[in-house]
N, C-alpha and C positions, 0 to 999 in steps of 0.2 A: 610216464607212469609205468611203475616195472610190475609183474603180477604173478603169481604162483598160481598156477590152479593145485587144488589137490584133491584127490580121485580123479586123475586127469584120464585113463585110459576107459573110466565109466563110458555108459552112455551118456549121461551130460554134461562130461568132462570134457567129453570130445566137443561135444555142442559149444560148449563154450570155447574152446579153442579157437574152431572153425571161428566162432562171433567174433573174437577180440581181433585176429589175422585180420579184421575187414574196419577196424580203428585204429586212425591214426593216432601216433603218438601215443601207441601200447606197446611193452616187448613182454611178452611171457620169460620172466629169465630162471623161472626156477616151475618144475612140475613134482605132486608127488603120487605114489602110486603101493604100495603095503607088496609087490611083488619086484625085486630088484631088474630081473629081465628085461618084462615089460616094460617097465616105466624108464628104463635105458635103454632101451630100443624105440619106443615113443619120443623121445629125448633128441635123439638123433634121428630120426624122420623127420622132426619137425622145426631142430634147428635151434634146439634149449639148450642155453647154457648148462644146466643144472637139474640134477635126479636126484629125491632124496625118497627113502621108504619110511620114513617118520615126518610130521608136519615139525615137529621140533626143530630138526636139521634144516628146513626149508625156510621158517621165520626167524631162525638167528641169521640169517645172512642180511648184510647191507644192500644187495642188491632186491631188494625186494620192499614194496611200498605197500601192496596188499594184496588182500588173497582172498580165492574164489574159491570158497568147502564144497566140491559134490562128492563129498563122502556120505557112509551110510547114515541114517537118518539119525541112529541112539546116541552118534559121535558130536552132531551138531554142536551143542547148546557148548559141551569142554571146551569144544577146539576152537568155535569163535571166541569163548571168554581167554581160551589160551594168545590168541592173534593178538586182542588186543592190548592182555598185559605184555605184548611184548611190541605192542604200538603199531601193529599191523590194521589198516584200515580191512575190512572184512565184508564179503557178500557171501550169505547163507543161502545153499538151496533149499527151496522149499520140504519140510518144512525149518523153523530156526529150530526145532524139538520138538519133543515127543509127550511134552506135561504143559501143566501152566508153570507149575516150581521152576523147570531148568527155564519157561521163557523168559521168565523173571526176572533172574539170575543172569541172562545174556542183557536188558533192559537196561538192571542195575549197572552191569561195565560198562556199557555204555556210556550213560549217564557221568558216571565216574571218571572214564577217561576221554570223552568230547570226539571218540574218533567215527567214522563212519564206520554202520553197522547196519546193512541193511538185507532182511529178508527178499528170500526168492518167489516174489509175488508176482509171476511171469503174466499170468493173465489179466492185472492189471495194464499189459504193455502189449498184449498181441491186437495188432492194428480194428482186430474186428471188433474187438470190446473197448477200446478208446473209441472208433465211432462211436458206441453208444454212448458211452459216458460221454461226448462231446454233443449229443443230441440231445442227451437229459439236463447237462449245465445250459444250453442254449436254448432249453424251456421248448424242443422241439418235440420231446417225449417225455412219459411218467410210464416209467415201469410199472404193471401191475401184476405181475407172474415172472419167476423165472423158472424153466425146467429142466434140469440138468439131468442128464446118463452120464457115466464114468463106469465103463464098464474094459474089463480085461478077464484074461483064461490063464489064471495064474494057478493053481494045484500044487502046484511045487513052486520051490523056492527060485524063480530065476527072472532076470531085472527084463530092461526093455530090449535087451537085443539077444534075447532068448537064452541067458549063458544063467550059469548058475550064482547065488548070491549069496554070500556067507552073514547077512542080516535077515532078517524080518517088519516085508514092508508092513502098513498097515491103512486099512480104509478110510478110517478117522483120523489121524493126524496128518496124515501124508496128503490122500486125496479127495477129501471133505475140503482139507485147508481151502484149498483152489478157490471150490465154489463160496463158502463162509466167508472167504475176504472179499471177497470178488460181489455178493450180493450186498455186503456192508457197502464197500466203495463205491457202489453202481448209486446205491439208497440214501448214500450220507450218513450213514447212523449203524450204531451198533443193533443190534438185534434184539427186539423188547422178547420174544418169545423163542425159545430152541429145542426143539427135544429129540429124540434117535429112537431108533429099533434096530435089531441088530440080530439076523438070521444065528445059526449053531455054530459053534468053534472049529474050526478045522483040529482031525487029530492031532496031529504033528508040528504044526505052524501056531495051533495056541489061538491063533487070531479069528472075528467074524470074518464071513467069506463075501457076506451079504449084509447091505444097510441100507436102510432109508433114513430120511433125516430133513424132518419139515423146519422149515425160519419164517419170520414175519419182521418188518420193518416199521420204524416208527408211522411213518406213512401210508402203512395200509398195506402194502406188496409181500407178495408171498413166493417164496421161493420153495420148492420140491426137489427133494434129490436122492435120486438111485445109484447102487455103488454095487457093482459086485467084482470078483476076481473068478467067478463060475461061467461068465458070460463066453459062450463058444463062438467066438466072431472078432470082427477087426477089433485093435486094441484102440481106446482114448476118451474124449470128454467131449461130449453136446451141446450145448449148452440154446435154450431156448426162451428168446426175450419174447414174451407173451406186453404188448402196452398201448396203449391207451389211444397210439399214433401209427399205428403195423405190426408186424411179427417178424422178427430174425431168427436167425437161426447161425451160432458161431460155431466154425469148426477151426480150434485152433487159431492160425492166423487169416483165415479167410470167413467170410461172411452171405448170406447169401437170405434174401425175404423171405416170409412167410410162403409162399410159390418155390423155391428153391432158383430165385432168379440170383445170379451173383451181384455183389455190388463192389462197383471198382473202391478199390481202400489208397489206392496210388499218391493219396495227398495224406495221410491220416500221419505218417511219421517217414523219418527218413529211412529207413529197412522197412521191408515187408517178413522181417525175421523179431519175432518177441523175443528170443536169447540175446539175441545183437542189440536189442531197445534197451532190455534191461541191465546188460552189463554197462551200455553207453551212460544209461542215468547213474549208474553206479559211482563212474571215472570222473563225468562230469557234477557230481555233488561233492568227489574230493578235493577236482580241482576248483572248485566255487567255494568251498568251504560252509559248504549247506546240508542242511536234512535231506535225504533220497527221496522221493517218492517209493513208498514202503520200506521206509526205519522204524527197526524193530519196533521201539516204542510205537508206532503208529498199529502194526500188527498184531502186537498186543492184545489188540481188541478181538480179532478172531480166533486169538488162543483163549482167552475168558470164555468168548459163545462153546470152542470146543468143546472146553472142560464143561462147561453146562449138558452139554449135549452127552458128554460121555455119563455122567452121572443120571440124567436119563437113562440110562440103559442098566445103570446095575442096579 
């Protein structure tokens, strides 16, 4: 399997790099990066054939089977619909866009040309939240709450490893997605009710700084969730199973009860890395010739609650 990342020098460009190195039968043979330097210098550190400062240049090559977008978020929805007119199987970092229209539109190619297209639904895959979801199919729990924090100290424009970013993240598309798919999947079901609040606009950024953002499941369970970029403290996502059976508590890829006792995940998947899980179900749905676990079409459904939720707010 031959794979281009592009925004390879991001922060989860790099992440993914680092994941694919640890899969056999991957070669990254092309990287790309919008600064010539860098991403030639990146290039040969890590032993790539190939730099290109356009995704263009990167998916007309034959050496290349498919490719891995962490570029900025607005770019999504074009550059996977661009991969796959040009027959490149495709993985979007979360999110696949920034509307329901461009998600649409990524669906529709899809659809169209049969290739693999699968959104960056990470926390579908981080070990601590497959336990639950393997505890909920196995009738050993019923979620009744989920309470998520998603809290960062972002004021200015600058990504996760502190540098500056020539986009504009945002609360709602970007890291609502997370928890919206994630309380869908955990529940089974789209979300019968959605709605948002949404603190004042940053001057300059245009964007809320602060959100909450209640969901209900067909089944009764309720999910609450806090978002800010105001928060003066460590950066990332909480996330708290409130059910029927104990209380967890996920951080990322580790987990830990209602007591803050850890719980070994050692068996839950082969990496204890959710970037590594997810790119593996990636390679291995091309090489099976099957739907990913989180193809677009499946995602779909938490871009619909989004847009629900956004229109709440105005």
């Amino acid at each position: 399997m031959r794979i281009c990342v592009a925004g390879a020098y991001g922060a989860f460009g790099l992440k993914h790099l680092d994941a694919l190195a640890n899969i056999e039968g991957v070669e990254v043979t092309s990287v790309m990066g919008p600064t010539k330097a860098k991403i030639e210098a990146l290039a040969a550190e890590r032993g790539i054939g190939h730099a290109g400062v356009t995704l263009e240049e990167c998916i007309a090559r034959d050496d290349v089977d498919a490719v891995i977008l962490s570029t900025p978020t607005q770019m999504h929805a074009d550059q996977a619909i661009a991969c796959m007119e040009a027959g490149k199987h495709v993985l979007i970092e979360i999110p696949m866009a920034d509307s329901l229209a461009a998600s649409q539109a990524v669906v529709d190619k899809q659809k169209e040309t049969g290739l693999v297209a699968m959104a960056g639904q990470v926390r579908r895959f981080n070990p601590s939240h497959q336990w639950i979801k393997n505890k909920i199919n196995a009738g050993e729990l019923k979620l009744q709450q989920m309470d998520v924090q998603t809290y960062f100290f972002r004021r200015t424009n600058t990504n996760a490893k502190g540098e500056a970013r020539s986009w504009t993240d945002h609360l709602l598309w970007h890291h609502a997605c997370h928890t919206v798919d994630l309380f869908q999947y955990q529940t089974g079901s789209q979300a019968v009710a959605a709605f948002g609040l949404q603190g004042p606009l940053h001057p300059d950024l245009g964007i809320a700084m602060d959100m909450a953002i209640g969901l209900k499941a067909a089944d009764g369970a309720i999910c609450t969730l806090s978002l800010s970029f105001n928060n003066d403290g460590p950066f990332g996502a909480y996330f708290r199973y409130i059910c029927d059976n104990g209380t967890y508590i996920a951080r990322y890829d580790d987990l830990y009860d209602g007591n803050d006792n850890k719980i070994d995940l050692s068996g839950v998947a082969v990496s204890n890395n959710g970037i590594e899980l997810i790119d593996r179900e990636f390679i291995s749905a091309i090489q099976e010739g099957r739907a990913p676990n989180g193809e677009v079409g499946d995602v779909l459904l938490a871009m619909e609650t989004l847009d629900r939720i956004e229109k709440s707010m105005s």
